[in-house]
Structures are given as C-alpha cells and as structure tokens.
C-alpha positions as CSV (number, residue, x, y, z in Angstrom):
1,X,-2.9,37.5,14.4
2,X,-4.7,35.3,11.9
3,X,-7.0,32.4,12.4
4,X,-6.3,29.7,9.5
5,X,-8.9,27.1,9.3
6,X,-8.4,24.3,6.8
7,X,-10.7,21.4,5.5
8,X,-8.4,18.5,3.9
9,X,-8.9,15.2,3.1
10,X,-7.9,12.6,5.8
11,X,-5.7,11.2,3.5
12,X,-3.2,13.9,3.4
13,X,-3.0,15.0,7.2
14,X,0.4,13.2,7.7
15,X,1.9,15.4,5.0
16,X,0.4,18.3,6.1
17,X,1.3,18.0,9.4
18,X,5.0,17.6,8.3
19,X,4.4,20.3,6.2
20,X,3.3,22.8,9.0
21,X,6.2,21.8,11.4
22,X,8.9,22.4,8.3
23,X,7.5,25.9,8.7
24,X,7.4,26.2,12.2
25,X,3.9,26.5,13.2
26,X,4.1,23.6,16.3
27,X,0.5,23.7,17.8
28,X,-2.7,23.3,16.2
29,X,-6.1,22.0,16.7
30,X,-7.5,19.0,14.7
31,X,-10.9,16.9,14.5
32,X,-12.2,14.9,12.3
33,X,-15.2,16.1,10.5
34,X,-18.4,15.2,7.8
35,X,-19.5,17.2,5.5
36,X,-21.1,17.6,1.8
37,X,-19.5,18.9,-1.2
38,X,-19.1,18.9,-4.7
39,X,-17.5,15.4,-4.5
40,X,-19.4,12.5,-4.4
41,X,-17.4,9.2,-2.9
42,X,-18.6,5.9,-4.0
43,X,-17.8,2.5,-1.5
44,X,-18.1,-1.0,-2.9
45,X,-19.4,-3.7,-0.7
46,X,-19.6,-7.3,-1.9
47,X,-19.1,-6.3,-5.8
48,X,-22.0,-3.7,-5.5
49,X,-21.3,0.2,-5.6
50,X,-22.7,2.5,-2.8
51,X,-22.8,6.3,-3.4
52,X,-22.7,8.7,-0.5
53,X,-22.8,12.5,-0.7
54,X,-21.3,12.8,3.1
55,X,-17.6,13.0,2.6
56,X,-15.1,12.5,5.8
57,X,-12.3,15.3,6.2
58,X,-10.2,16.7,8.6
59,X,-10.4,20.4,10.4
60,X,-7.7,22.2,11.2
61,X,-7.9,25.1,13.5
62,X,-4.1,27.0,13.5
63,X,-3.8,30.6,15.2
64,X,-0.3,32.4,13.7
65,X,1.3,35.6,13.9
66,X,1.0,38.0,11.1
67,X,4.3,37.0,9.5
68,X,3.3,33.4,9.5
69,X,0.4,33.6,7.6
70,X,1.5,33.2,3.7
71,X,4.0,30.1,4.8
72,X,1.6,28.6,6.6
73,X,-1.2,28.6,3.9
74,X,1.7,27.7,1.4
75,X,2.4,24.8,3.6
76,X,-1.3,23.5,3.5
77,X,-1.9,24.5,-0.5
78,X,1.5,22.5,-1.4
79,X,1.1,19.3,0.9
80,X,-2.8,18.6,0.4
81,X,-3.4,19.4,-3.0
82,X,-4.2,16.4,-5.5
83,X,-5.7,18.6,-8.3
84,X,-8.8,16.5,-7.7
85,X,-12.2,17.9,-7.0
86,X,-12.7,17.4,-2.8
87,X,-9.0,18.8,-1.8
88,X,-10.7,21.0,0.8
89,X,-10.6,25.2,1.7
90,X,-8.9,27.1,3.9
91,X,-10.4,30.1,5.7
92,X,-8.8,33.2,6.9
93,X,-9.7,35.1,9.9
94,X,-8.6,37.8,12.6
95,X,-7.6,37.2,15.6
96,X,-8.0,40.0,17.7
97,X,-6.4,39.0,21.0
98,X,-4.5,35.5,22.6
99,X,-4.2,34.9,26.0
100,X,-1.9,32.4,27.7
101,X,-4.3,30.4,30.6
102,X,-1.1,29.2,32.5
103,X,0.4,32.7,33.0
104,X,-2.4,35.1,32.3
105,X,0.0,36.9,29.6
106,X,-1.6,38.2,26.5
107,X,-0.6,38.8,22.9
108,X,1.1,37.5,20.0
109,X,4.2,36.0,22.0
110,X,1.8,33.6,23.6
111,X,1.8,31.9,19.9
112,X,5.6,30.8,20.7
C-alpha cells in the first residue's frame, strides 16, 4: 500500500477531487494548509500592492493499494497542473499495514 500526499493550490481541489473519484479512489483526507515556497503571492488593498511569502494550499492525505498508485498520481499531475510556479508536490510513501477500526480487519481490502 502507498501513502500519496499532495500539496495543490486551493484553487484546483474541485478538479482534483473529480479527478480522484473518475479513478476510483473514494476516501481521502484533506486540510487546508500554509506554507512557503518558491512563489511569492502579491494582494492589492485599496490600489496598494501587499507581498506575502506565506502561500495558502491544500493537503491531501490518500492511502491506495499498489495498483492504484500511478492513476491516482496521474489524476492529481493532470487536474492541478497550471504550468505555473506554486502547482504543489506530491509525496510517496509506504504503507506498511491498514486496519479497519469498525471490524478490527486488517489489510489492503480495508481500502475498499
């Protein structure tokens, strides 16, 4: 099992969120987060330009099976890419074991 964390702009959650459920992954964990980066936003207020280096995103958390890995990061890389600097990563982790709190089961099945 894989652990797929992804960092995208607010913006494009909607789309990815689409995105994820076209490819069948149904259950993931979201917040929304701040961070710094290579982009730097700029607000205007009353006509006068504010520059901030903290940029808001949103963190997805997504636990898949093996075979769901590639489409799943495809899913992300095709629905929250802008070609703009500040379109986010995506980590990749293992997973070494899922458990099920309802029914105590264990295992990959408890991702369906």
């Amino acid at each position: 099992m894989k652990k797929i964390e992804a960092i995208i702009r607010k913006s494009k959650y909607s789309a990815v969120k689409e995105a994820l459920h076209a490819v069948g992954v149904n259950f993931f964990s979201y917040w929304d987060v701040t961070g710094l980066g290579n982009e730097k936003e700029g607000h205007v207020y009353r006509g006068v330009s504010y520059s901030t280096s903290d940029i808001q995103r949103r963190f997805l958390s997504i636990v898949v099976n093996d075979d769901f890995e590639e489409v799943t990061i495809k899913a992300i890389l095709e629905s929250s890419a802008t070609g703009e600097v500040g379109d986010g990563k995506i980590f990749v982790s293992d997973v070494s074991e899922v458990y099920r709190i309802r029914t105590g089961e264990k295992g990959g099945d408890t991702l369906k």
